[in-house]
N, C-alpha and C positions, 0 to 999 in steps of 0.2 A: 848701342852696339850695332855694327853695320850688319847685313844679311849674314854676306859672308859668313863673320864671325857667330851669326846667331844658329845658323845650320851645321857651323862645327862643333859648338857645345851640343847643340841638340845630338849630334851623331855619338859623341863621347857620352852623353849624359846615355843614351839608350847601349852603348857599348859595356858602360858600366855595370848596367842595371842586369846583361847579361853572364856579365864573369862574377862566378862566384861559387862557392864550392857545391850549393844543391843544384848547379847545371852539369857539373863534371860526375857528381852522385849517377844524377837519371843517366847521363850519359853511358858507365859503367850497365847499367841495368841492356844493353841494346846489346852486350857481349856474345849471347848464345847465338846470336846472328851471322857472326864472322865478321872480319876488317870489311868486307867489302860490301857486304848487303847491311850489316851499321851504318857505313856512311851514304849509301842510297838512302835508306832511310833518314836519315838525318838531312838529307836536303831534299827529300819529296817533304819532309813533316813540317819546314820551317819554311818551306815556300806558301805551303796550305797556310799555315800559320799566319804567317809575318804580312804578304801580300795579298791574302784572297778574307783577311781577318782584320788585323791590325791597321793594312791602311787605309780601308775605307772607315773603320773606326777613327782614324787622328783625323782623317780630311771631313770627317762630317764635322766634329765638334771643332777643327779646326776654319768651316766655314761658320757656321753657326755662333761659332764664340760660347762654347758649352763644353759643360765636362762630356764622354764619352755615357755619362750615365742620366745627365741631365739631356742629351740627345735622343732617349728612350720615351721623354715625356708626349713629342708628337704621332707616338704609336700605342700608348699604354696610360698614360695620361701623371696625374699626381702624386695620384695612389700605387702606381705600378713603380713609379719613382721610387718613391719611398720604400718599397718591397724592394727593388732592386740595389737601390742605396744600402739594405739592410744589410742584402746577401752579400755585396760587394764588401762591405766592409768587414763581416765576419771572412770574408777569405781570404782578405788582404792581414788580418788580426791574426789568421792561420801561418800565413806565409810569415808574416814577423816572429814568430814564435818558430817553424820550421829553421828560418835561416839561423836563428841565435841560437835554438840549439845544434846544426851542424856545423856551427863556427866552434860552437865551446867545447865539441868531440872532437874535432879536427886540432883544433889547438892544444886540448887537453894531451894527444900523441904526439905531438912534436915538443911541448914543455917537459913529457917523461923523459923524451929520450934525449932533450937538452939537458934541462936542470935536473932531470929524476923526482920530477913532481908534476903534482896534478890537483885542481879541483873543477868539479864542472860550474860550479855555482862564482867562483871568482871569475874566472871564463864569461860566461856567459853576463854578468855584473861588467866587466871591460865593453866587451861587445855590446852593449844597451848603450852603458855612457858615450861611449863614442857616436853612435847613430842621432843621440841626445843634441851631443856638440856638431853633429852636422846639422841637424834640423833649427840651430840656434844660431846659425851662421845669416850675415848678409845675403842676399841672392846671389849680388855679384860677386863678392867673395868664394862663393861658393861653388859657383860655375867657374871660377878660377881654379881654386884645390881639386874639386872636383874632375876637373879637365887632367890637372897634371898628376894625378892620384890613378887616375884612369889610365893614362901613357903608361907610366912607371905598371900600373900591374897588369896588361899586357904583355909586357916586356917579359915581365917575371913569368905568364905564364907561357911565353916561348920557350923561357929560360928549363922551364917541366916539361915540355913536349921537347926538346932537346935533351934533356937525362932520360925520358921516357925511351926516344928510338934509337939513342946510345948504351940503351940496355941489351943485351946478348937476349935473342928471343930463347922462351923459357918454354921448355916442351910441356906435353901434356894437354888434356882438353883445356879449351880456351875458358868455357865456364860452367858450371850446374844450374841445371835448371831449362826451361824453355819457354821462346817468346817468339810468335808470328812475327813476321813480318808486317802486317798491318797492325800490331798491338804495339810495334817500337813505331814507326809513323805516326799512331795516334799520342804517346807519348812524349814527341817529337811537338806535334800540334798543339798539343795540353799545355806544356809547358809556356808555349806563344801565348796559346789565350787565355794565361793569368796574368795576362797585362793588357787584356783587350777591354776591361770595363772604367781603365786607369791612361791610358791613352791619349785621351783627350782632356785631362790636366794638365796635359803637357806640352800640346798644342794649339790649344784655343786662342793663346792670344800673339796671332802673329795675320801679317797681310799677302803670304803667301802658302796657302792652304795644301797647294799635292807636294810643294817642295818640301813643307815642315814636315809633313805627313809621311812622304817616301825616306826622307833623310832617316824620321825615328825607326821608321821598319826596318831600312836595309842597316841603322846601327845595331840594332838588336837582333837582327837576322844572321849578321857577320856575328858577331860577340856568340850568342848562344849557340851557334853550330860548331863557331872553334873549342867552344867549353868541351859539348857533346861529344866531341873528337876524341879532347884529352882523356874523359872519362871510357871510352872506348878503346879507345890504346893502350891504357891504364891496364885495361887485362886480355886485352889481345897479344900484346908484346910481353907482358911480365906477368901474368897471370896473379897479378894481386888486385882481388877483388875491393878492398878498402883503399880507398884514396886519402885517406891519413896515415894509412903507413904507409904507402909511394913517399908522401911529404915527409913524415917522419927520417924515413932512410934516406931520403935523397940526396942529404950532404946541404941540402941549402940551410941548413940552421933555424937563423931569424928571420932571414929572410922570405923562407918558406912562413913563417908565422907572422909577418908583416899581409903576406898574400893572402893570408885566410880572414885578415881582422880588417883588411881595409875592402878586399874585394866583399864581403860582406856587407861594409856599413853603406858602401854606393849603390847596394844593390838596395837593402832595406829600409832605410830613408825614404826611398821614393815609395815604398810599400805605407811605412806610418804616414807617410804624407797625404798621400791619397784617400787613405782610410779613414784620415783625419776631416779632410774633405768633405767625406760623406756624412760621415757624423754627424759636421758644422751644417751640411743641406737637411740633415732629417729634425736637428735641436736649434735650426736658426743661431746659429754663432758660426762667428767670423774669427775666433780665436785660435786658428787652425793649427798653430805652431804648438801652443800648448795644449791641444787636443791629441796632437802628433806624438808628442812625449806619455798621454798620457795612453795611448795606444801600446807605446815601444814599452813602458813599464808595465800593463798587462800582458802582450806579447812573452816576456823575461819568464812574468810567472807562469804562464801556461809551458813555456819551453821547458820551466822545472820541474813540472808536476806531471804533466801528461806524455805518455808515449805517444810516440809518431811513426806507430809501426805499420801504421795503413797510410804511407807515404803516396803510394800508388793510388791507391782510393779517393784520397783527396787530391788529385791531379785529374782523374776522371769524372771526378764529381764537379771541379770548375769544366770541364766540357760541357757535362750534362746541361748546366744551368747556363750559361754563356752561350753557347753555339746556337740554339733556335731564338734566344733572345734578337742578337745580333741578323740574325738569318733574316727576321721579321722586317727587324729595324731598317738593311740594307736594301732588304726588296723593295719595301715602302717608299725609300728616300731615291733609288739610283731609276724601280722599273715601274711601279702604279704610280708613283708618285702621289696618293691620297690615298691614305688611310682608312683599315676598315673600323668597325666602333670598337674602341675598346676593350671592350668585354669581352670581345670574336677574337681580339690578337691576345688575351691574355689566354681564351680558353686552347687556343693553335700551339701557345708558350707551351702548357702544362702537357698536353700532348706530345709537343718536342721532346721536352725531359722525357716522358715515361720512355719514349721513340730511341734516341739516345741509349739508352743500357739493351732496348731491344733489338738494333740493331748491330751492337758487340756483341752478339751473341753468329753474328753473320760472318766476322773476323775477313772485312773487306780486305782488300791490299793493300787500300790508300788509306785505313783507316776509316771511324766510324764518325769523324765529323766532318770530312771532303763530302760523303754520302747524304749527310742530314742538311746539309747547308743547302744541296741539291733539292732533295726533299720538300724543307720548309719553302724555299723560295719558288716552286712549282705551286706547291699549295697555294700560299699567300696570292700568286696571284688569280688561280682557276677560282679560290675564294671571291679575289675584287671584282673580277667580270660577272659573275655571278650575282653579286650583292647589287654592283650598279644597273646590270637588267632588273634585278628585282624593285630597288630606285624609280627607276624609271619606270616601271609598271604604275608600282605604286601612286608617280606622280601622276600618271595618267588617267585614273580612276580615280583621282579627285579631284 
């Protein structure tokens, strides 16, 4: 496949991965902000995100020829790997279970109001299989479908932000509830960097490192912001807070239920896949395909068992753990370039996390991982000058 074509998949593949109903979900949640300081937000949060996050993560493992998570081993070592491999995959296990259950509640309200029926459990059974049969697909086949499956729901969700602002705006407060400014920017951020430890799956193997690397950001930077959009209009213009009944009422029928169950499986796929990934690097197997299935089918059952009513929690909790990871990583590789031991960056890591929930309690502007990223990578390096005087002492006096 020529560049060309290999930067255009890459852009669709990251486009897709961004449309899908839990970005138009968060999106909705930025409402109490108003049209106008949502969509600042929304693009202070995915610039943090996407560019100051994501693409130094694709370009590292995209030079290196590493996942995003095997790129952690020259700051934390085998072991850190393996810790992070762990967490990565229970969150990526999280996210597959998120998305198939807001596919199978989304779909569950448009099947009422079509056929006058409903189960969440056949739902949700559709939605696994299908993710199933992407994951069993050829590569190249798949990057085909995939490509044109991506256009087509695009289109469709033009086709909803066209019924959306063809709706007569709807009086009354715009929503309940209250959300800073800096709490929808980090929100905004969150959402970017659950895809920041999977990134470099998806780039490693190519011989043009910032172009693969900028291509995947700005596909996923476009895609998730115009999601964010929709979800924000969604009750700024019509004041319905549920975005399965916008779809429900909207008059698109199937077609609205084709958008829920494909824009899903392009998102989720690349979730099992990765998680699968890690799996295969912590239990040495290469079986990643049927590793990936065997994710999506634990995914299914947690979607049916367990509430996901601390949606938000688990979106702040991938910051917590991801942002000074990454913080370490990037100082390391772009400004010391030599690593401190170990054991020093792992104890900085846990500091990070606790740092993290302490400094939401600060409710910056920009959000409380622009602040930490700052932070860590200040540290990391007054740490490295430090360590190497001491170094150097040391060699001295032997």
């Amino acid at each position: 496949m020529k560049d060309g074509k290999i930067l255009r998949s890459q852009f669709l593949l990251w486009v897709g991965a961004a449309i899908s109903i839990a970005e138009m979900v968060t999106g909705t949640l930025l409402a109490p902000l108003g049209l106008g300081k949502g969509i600042l937000a929304i693009v202070l949060g995915h610039v943090i995100g996407c560019l100051l996050f994501l693409l130094p993560a694709g370009y590292i493992g995209a030079k290196k020829h590493q996942t995003a998570i095997q790129s952690t081993q020259a700051t934390f070592g085998q072991r850190g790997v393996f810790v992070f491999s762990v967490l990565n995959a229970l969150q990526l296990l999280g996210w597959t279970a998120v998305m198939i259950v807001n596919a199978a509640q989304a779909m569950n309200g448009v099947m009422q109001h079509i056929f006058n029926f409903k189960s969440v459990l056949i739902m949700s059974l559709i939605v696994a299989a299908l993710i199933i049969l992407w994951l069993l697909m050829d590569s190249q086949l798949l990057f085909r479908i995939n490509n044109f499956v991506v256009v087509l729901l695009f289109l469709g969700s033009l086709l909803i932000l066209f019924i959306i602002l063809r709706t007569p705006a709807a009086s009354g407060p715009v929503a309940v509830g209250t959300m800073s400014f800096g709490a929808a920017v980090e929100l905004n951020v969150t959402m970017a960097l659950s895809w920041l430890p999977l990134i470099g799956d998806y780039t490693r193997q190519t011989k043009r490192p910032l172009a693969m690397a900028l291509t995947s950001s700005l596909g996923y930077l476009f895609g998730s912001s115009f999601m964010f959009l929709i979800g924000l209009l969604t009750v700024t213009q019509t004041r319905i807070t549920d975005i399965t009944t916008l779809l429900a009422t909207s008059g698109l029928g199937l077609v609205a239920l084709l958008i829920i169950v494909f824009s899903t499986v392009t998102t989720t796929f690349m979730d099992a896949y990765s998680a699968a990934t890690n799996i295969g690097q912590i239990i040495h197997s290469k079986k990643t395909n049927l590793l990936a299935i065997g994710v999506t089918a634990l995914g299914l059952i947690i979607a049916l068992v367990v509430s996901l009513a601390s949606y938000q929690n688990f979106l702040y909790f991938i910051g917590s753990v991801f942002t000074p990871l990454y913080a370490i990583v990037f100082t390391t590789y772009f400004i010391t370039k030599k690593s401190l031991p170990k054991l020093f960056n792992s104890v900085l890591w846990l500091l990070g996390v606790w740092g993290y929930y302490q400094l939401q309690k600060l409710d910056m502007v920009l959000g409380t991982t622009l602040l930490l990223l700052v932070c860590m990578g200040v540290a990391v390096i007054i740490c490295s000058k430090v360590y190497q005087l001491w170094a150097s002492k040391q060699t001295i006096h032997n």
